[in-house]
C-alpha positions as CSV (number, residue, x, y, z in Angstrom):
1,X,-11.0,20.8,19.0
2,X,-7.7,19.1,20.1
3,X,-6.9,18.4,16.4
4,X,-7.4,19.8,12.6
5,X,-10.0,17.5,12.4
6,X,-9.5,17.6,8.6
7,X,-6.6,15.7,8.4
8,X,-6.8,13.9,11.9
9,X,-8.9,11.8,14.0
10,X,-10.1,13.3,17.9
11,X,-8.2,10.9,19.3
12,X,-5.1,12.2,17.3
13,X,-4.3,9.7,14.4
14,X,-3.7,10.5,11.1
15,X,-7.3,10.0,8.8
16,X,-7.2,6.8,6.9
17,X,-9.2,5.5,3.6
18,X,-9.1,3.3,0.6
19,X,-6.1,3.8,-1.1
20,X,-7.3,0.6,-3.6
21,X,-9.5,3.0,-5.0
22,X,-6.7,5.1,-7.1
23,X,-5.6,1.6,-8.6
24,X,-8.7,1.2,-9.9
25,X,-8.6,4.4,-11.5
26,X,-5.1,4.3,-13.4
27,X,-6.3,0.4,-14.6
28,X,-9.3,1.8,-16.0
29,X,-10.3,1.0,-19.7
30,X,-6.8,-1.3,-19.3
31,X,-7.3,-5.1,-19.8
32,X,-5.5,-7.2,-16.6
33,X,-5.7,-10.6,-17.3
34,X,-5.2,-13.6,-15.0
35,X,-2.8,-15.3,-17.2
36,X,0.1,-14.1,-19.1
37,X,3.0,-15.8,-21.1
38,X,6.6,-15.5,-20.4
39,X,8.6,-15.6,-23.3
40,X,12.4,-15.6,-22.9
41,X,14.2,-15.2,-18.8
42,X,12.3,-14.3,-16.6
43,X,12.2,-12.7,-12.6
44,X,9.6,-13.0,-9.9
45,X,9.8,-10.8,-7.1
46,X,8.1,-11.5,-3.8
47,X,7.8,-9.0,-0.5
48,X,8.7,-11.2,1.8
49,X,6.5,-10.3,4.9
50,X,4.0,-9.9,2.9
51,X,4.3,-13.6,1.8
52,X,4.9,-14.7,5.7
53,X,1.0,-12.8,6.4
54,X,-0.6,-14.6,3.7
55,X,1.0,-18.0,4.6
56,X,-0.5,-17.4,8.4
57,X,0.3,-20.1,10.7
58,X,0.5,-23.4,9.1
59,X,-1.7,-26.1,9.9
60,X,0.4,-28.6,11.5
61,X,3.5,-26.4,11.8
62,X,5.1,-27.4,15.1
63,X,8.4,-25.2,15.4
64,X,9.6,-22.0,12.9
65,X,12.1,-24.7,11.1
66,X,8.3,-25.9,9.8
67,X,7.1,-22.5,9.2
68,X,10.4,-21.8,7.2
69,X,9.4,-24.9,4.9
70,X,6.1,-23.6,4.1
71,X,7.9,-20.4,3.2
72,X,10.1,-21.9,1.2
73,X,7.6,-24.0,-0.6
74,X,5.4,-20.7,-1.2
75,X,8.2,-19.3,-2.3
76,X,9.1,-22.2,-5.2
77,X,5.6,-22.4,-5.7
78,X,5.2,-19.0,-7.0
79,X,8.1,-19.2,-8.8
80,X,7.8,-22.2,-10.5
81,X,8.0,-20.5,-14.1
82,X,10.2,-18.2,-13.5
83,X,14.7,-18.3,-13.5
84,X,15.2,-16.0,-10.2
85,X,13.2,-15.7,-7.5
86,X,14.1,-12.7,-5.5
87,X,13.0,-12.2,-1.5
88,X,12.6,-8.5,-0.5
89,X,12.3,-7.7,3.2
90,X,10.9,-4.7,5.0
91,X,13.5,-3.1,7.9
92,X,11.6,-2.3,11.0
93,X,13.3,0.7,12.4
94,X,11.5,3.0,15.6
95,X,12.6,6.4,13.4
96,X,10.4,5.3,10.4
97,X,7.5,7.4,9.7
98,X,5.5,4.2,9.0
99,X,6.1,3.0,12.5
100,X,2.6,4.9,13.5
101,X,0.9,3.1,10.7
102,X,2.3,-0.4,11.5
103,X,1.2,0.2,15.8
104,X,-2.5,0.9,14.4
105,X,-2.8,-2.0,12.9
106,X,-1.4,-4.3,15.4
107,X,-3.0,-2.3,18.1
108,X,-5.8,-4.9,19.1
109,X,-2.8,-7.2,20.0
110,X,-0.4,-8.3,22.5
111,X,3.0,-8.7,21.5
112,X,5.2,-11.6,22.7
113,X,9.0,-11.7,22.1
114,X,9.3,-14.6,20.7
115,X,13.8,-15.2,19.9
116,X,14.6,-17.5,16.7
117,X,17.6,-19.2,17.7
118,X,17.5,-22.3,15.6
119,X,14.9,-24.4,14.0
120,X,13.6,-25.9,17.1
121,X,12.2,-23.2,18.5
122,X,8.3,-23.2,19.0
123,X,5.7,-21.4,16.8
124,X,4.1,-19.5,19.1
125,X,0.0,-20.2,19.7
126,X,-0.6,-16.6,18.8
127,X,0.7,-15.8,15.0
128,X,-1.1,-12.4,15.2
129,X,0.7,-11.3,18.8
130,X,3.8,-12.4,17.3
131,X,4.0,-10.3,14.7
132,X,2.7,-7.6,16.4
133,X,6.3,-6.7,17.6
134,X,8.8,-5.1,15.2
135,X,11.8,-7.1,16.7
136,X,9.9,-10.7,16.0
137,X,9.6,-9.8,12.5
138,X,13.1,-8.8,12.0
139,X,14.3,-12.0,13.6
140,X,12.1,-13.7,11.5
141,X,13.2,-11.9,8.3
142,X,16.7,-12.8,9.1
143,X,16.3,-16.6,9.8
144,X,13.8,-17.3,6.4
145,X,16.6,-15.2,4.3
146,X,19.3,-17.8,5.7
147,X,17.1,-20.7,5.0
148,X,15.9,-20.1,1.6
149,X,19.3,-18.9,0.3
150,X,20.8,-22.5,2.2
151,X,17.8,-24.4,0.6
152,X,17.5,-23.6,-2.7
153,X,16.9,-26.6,-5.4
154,X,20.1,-26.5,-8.0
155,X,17.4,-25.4,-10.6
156,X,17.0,-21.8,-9.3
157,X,18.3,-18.6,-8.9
158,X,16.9,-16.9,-5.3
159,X,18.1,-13.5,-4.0
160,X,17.4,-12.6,-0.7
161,X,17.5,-8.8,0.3
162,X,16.3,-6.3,3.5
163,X,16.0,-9.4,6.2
164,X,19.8,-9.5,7.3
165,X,21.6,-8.0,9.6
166,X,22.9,-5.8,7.7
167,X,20.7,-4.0,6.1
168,X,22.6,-3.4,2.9
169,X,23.6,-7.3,2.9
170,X,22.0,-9.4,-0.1
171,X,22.6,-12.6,-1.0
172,X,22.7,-14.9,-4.4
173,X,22.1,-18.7,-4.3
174,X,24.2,-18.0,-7.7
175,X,27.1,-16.6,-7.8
176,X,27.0,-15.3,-11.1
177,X,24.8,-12.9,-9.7
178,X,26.4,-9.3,-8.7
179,X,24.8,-8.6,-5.3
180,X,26.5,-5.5,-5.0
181,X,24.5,-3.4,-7.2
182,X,21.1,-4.6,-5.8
183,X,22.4,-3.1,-2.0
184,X,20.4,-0.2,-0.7
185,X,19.3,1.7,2.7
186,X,16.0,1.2,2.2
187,X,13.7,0.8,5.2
188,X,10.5,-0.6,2.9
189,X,10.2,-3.5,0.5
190,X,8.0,-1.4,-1.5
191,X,10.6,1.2,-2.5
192,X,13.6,-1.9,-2.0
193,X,11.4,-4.0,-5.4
194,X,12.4,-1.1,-7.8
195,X,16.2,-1.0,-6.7
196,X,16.0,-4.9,-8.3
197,X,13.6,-4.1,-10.9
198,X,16.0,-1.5,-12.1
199,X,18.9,-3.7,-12.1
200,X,17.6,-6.5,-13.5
201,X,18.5,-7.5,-17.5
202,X,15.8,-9.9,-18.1
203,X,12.7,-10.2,-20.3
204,X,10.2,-10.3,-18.2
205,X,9.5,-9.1,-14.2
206,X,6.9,-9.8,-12.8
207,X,6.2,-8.2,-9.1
208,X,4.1,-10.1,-6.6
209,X,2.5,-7.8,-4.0
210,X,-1.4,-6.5,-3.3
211,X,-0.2,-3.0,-2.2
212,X,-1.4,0.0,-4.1
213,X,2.0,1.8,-3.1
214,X,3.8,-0.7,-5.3
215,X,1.8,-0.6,-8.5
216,X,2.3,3.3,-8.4
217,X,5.9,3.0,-7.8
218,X,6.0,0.5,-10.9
219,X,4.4,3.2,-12.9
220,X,6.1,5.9,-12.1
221,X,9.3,4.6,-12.3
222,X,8.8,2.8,-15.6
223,X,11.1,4.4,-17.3
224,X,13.8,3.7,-15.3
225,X,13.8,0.0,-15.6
226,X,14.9,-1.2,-19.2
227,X,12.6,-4.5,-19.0
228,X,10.3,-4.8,-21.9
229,X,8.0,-7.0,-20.4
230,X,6.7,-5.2,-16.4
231,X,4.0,-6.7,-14.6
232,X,2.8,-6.8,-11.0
233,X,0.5,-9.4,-9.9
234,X,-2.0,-9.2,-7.5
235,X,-5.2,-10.7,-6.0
236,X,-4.8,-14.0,-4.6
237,X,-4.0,-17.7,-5.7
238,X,-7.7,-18.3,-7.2
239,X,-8.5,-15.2,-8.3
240,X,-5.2,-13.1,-9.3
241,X,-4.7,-10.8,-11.9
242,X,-2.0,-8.8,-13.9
243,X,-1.1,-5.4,-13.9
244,X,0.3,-4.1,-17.4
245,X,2.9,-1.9,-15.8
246,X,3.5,-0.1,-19.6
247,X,0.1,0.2,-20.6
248,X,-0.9,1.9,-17.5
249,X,2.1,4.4,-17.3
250,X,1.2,5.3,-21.4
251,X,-2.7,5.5,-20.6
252,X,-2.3,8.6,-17.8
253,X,-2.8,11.8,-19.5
254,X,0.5,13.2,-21.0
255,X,2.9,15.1,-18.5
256,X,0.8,13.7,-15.5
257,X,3.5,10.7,-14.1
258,X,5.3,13.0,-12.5
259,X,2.7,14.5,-10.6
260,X,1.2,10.7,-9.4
261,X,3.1,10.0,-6.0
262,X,2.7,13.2,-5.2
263,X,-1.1,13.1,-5.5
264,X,-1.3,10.1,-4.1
265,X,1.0,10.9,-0.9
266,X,-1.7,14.5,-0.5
267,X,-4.7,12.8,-0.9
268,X,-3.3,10.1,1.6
269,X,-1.2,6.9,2.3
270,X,0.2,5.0,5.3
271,X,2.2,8.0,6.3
272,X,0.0,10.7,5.7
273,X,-3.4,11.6,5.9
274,X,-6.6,11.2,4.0
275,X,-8.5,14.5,3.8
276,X,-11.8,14.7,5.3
277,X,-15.2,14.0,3.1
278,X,-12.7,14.0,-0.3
279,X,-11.8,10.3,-1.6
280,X,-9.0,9.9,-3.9
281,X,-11.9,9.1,-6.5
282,X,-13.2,12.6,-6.5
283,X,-9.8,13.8,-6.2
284,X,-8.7,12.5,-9.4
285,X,-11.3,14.5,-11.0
286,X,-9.5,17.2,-10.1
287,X,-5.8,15.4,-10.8
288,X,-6.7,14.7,-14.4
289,X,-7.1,18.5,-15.2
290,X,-4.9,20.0,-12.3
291,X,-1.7,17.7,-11.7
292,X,0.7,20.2,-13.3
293,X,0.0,21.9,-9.9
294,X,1.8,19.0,-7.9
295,X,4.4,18.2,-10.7
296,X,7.2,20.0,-9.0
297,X,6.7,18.9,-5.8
298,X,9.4,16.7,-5.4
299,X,11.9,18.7,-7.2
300,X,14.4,20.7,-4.9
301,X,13.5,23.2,-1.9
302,X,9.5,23.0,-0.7
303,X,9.4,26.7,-1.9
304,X,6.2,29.1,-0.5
305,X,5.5,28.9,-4.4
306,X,5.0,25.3,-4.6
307,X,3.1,25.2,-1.6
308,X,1.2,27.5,-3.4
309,X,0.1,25.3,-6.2
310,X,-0.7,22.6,-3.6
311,X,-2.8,24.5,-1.6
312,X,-4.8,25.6,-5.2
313,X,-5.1,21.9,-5.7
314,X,-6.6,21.5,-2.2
315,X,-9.2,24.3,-3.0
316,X,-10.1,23.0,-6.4
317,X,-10.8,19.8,-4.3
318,X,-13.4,21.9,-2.2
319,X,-14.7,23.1,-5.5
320,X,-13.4,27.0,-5.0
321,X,-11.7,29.2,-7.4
322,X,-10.0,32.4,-7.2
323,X,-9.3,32.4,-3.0
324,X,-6.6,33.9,-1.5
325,X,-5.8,31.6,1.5
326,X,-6.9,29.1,3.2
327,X,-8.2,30.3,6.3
328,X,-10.2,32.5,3.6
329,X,-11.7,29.2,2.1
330,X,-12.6,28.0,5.7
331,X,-14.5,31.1,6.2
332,X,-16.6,30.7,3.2
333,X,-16.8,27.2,3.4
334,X,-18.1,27.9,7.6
335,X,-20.8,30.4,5.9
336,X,-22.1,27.5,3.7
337,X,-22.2,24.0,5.8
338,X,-21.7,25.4,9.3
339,X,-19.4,22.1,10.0
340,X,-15.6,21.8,10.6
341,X,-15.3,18.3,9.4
342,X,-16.3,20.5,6.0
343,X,-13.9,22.7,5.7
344,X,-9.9,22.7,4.4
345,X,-7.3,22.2,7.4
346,X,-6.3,25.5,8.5
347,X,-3.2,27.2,6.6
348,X,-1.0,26.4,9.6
349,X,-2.3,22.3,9.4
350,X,-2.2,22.1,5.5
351,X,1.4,23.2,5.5
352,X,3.0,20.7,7.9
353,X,0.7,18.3,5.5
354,X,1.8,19.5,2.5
355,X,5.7,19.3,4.0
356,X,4.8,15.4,5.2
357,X,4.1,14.9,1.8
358,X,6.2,16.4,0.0
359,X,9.3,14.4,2.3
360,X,7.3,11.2,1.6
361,X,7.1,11.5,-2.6
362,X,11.2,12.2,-2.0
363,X,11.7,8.7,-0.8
364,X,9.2,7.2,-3.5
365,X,11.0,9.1,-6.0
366,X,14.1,8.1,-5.3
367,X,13.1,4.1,-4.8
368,X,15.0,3.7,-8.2
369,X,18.6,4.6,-6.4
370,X,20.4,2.0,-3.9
371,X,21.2,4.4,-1.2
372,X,18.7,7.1,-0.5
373,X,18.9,10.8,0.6
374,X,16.4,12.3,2.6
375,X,16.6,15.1,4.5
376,X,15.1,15.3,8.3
377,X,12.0,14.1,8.8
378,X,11.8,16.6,11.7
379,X,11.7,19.5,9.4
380,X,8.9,18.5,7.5
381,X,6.1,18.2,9.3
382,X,7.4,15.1,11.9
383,X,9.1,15.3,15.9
384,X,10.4,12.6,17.6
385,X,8.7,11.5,20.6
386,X,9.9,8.7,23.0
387,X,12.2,5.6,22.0
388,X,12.9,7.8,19.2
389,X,10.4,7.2,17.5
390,X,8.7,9.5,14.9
391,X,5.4,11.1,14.8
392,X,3.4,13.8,12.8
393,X,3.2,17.2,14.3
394,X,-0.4,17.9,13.3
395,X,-0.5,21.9,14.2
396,X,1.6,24.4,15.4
397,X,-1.3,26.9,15.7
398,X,-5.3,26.5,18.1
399,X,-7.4,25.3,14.7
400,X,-9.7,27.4,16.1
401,X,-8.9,31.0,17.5
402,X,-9.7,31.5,20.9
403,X,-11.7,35.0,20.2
404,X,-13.3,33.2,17.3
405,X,-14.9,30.1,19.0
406,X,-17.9,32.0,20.9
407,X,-19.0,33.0,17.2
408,X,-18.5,29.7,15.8
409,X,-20.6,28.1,18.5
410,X,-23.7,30.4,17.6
411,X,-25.9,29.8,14.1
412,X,-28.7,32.1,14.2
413,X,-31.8,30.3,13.2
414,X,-34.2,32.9,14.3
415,X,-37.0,34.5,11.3
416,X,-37.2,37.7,12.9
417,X,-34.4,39.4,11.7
418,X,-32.0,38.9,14.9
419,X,-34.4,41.6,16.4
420,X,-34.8,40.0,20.0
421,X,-33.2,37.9,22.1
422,X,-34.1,34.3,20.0
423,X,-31.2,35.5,18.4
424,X,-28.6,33.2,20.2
425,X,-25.5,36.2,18.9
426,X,-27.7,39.1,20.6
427,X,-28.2,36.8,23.5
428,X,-24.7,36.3,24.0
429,X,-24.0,40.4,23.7
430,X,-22.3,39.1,20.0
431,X,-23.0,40.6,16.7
432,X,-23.7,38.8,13.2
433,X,-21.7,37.7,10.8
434,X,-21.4,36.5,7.5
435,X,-20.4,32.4,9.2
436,X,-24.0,33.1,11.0
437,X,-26.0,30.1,9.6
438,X,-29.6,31.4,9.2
439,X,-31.5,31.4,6.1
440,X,-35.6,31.2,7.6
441,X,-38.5,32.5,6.1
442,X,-35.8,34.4,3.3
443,X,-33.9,36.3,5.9
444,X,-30.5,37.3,4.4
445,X,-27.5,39.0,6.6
446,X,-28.3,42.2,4.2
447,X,-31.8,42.3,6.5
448,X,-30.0,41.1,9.8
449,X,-30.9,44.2,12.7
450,X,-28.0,42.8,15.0
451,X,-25.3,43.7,12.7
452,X,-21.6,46.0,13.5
453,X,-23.2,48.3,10.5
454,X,-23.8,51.7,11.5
């Protein structure tokens, strides 16, 4: 096996799942209504590509000046009750660790460079192969940023952030409006929303946006932002609801906050992976008795003591107590189901996991500060591969040992006690042992006749 196939597809790629599934789970018992009233000032913040996929292409929408007006009036549209309107932007950067993500889900396309250089230029036929390429989407970050701040009606307030340039550049359509506080390094929107949540001295926010990243993010850093009144909304126009950012952060079980990006960044997100046969839904059995074990995750040095406490998390995933190591786990766990798919990554795969996570919960945590400060991806659990571009290192160490594969390969099946050669071991000069699979006709190992015993 090329791969720790607990943690990675054959073909390589990190394992993906539903991460919508731990939003349900914080929301639960917690009423999310479709409508809710905004009393005194009040912010709406928008991620802006996100907006740009759900528009689509525009029927009728000849040239990106028209596409840029249907932004716009999205954007208005949305905002309609609300004083500012602020336009967050992803950066689209080769050294990001989400790049991997972002090429899997464009990979059934064909990019085309498409270059805005005005509003005359052409929509192209194919919206989907257009955005396919990281360069298109930066272009077109850059030109709807200059056209909404240039366009805005004299009634609103619209900040534009992420799509210039410059990535630290933002800019106010009023000019009572200190940009300079709200600009940060920040390569996602996701993290980019709480820089301008935190900064922001009005009544209510409200956060537009149908990723799960961002309603954790909201939650965890609650007490950051000084806001009374935090919402995100999600769904879609017809069927939207509200998520009670205060509510849900007082609902977790006490001391647990700290311990939620962590969990969710181990049990998998868009930059690491999902562990095989364990959803975050039976995981958070496990979180809402365990999480002081991931609490300190983010907090200094990844010591062998906190990897530690991740790895005992892991193992209370796999419903074992009391094991030493992991490779011990994946020995006991071999002994019971007989499949690799079943068993914990080896100790070698779970730490350059537990080190991917651990460096993505240190950008999350930090999504509350303008400028962030990370330390190389490269020493936890990444490598750079061509174009400079980042990817996970997966294993250092065969998931399998060479000397061990021959026994893996043979589960004796045979009811008479190993005793003759329909005993695939003794066939293969090999003798039991306790990951031999057989249980027929109530023969144990204890009665096994092709044992090392003497």
């Amino acid at each position: 096996m090329p791969v720790p196939v607990a943690l990675a597809e054959m073909n390589g790629t990190l394992r993906t799942g539903q991460k919508s599934v731990l939003a349900d789970l914080i929301t639960s018992g917690i009423n999310c209504p479709s409508e809710i009233e905004l009393e005194g000032r009040s912010c709406l913040l928008i991620d802006g590509l996100a907006l740009v996929s759900a528009i689509g292409r525009p029927s009728g929408a000849q040239t990106f000046g028209d596409f840029a007006d249907s932004f716009q009036t999205a954007v208005l549209q949305a905002g309609s009750r609300y004083q500012q309107i602020h336009v967050i932007f992803d950066r689209y950067r080769e050294d990001s660790i989400k790049s991997g993500t972002r090429e899997r889900r464009t990979k059934s396309t064909r990019p085309i460079r498409r270059v805005i250089e005005d509003d005359s230029v052409p929509l192209p036929h194919s919206w989907p192969n257009f955005l396919a390429l990281p360069d298109n989407k930066s272009d077109l970050a850059r030109f709807l940023s200059e056209h909404i701040i240039v366009n805005v009606p004299p009634d609103k307030v619209v900040v534009a952030a992420g799509g210039f340039v410059d990535e630290r550049e933002v800019q106010s359509s009023e000019r009572a409006i200190d940009p300079s506080v709200l600009r940060a390094t920040h390569k996602e929107a996701d993290t980019h929303l709480i820089v301008h949540c935190v900064n922001s001295s009005l009544n209510n926010i409200v956060v537009s946006a149908r990723d799960t990243d961002v309603l954790l993010l909201l939650v965890a850093h609650a007490p950051h932002i000084n806001c009374p009144n935090l919402y995100m909304m999600s769904g879609t126009a017809k069927k939207q609801k509200y998520f009670n950012i205060r509510a849900i952060h007082e609902n977790l079980p006490a001391g647990s906050v700290s311990a939620l990006l962590p969990f969710h960044a181990l049990t998998g997100c868009d930059t690491t992976s999902f562990i095989c046969n364990h959803s975050k839904k039976s995981a958070w059995n496990v979180f809402l008795k365990h999480h002081t074990l991931l609490s300190s995750l983010v907090e200094g040095e990844l010591s062998k003591e906190k990897v530690k406490e991740v790895e005992e998390f892991v193992f209370k995933m796999y419903k074992l107590d009391s094991i030493g190591s992991v490779d011990e786990a994946r020995a006991i766990l071999f002994s019971k189901k007989g499949k690799p798919e079943a068993l914990p990554p080896t100790s070698d795969a779970l730490s350059l996991h537990v080190k991917r996570v651990h460096y993505q919960a240190i950008v999350w945590k930090q999504a509350h500060c303008p400028k962030l400060h990370l330390p190389d991806p490269e020493t936890l659990g990444w490598k750079k591969i061509a174009d400079n571009k980042l990817q996970p290192l997966l294993m250092t160490q065969d998931p399998i040992p060479k000397a061990c594969q021959e026994i893996i390969s043979c589960s004796c099946s045979c009811s008479t006690g190993c005793s003759n050669l329909r005993c695939s071991c003794r066939k293969a000069k090999l003798f039991c042992s306790s990951v031999c699979g057989f249980k027929s006709n109530n023969v144990t190992i204890h009665s096994c006749k092709n044992t090392d015993n003497k």
